[in-house]
C-alpha positions as semicolon CSV with decimal commas, in nm:
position;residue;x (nm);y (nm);z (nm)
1;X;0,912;2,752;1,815
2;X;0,958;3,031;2,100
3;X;0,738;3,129;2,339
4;X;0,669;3,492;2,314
5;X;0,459;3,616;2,602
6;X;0,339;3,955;2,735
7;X;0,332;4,074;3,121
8;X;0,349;4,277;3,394
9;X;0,660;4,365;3,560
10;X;0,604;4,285;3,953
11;X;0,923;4,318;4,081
12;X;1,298;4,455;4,029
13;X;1,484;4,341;4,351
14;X;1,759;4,121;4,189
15;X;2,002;4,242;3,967
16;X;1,986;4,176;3,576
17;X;1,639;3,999;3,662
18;X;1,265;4,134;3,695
19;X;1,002;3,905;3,770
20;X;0,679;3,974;3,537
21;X;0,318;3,867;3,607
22;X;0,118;3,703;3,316
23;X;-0,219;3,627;3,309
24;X;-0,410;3,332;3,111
25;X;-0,758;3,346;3,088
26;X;-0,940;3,047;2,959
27;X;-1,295;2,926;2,943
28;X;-1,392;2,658;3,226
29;X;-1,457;2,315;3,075
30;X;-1,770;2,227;3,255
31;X;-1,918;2,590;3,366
32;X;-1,798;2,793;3,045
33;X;-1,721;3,066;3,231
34;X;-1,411;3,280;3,169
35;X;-1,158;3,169;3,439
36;X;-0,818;3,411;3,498
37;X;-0,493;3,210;3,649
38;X;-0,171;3,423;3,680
39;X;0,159;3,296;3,694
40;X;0,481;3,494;3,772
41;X;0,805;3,412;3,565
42;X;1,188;3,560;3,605
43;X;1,329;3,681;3,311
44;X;1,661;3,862;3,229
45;X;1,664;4,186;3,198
46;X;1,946;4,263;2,975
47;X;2,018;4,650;2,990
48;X;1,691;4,758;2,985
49;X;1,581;5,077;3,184
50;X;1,218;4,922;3,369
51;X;0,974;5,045;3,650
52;X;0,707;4,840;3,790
53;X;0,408;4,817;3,628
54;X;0,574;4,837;3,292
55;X;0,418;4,598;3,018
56;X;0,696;4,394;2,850
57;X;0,735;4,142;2,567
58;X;0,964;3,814;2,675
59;X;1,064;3,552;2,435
60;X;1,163;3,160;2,559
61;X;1,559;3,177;2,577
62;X;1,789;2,875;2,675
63;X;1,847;2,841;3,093
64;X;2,008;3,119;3,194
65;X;1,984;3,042;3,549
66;X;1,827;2,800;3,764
67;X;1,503;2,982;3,727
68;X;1,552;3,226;3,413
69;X;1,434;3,100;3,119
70;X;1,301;3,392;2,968
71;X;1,443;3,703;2,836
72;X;1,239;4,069;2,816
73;X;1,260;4,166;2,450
74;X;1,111;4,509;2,462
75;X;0,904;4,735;2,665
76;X;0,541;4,793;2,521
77;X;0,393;5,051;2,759
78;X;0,527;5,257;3,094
C-alpha cells in the first residue's frame, strides 16, 4: 500500500523537485497532550505549475533519486 500524504510546499529551488513540509500531530504517551513534529520530504514535481505555500497531495513512488521518493499528485489549494 502507498503512502499518500498532504503538505506544504517550502521550497522550489531545484529543478523537477519541490520540497513540501508535512506535519504529524500525535498525542504524547505520558502527558496526553497534542504534540506537532514536521518533517520536510523532496518530491518530483512532474510538470506541475506550483508556488510556495501551495497545499499538495504526494503519493510513495519507487526511488527516483537519492532523496526523491515521492511524487506530487495534485495541487489541493493555492
Amino acid at each position: 500500500m502507498k503512502k499518500i500524504l498532504e503538505g506544504i510546499v517550502v521550497s522550489l529551488k531545484m529543478s523537477k523537485t519541490a520540497v513540501v513540509k508535512i506535519t504529524i500531530v500525535k498525542e504524547h504517551p505520558m502527558y496526553k497532550k497534542l504534540v506537532k513534529k514536521h518533517r520536510k520530504i523532496k518530491a518530483d514535481t512532474s510538470d506541475l505549475k506550483l508556488s510556495l505555500g501551495d497545499k499538495v497531495r504526494m503519493e510513495e513512488t519507487r526511488p527516483i533519486s537519492r532523496d526523491k521518493h515521492f511524487k506530487i499528485l495534485e495541487v489541493i489549494k493555492k
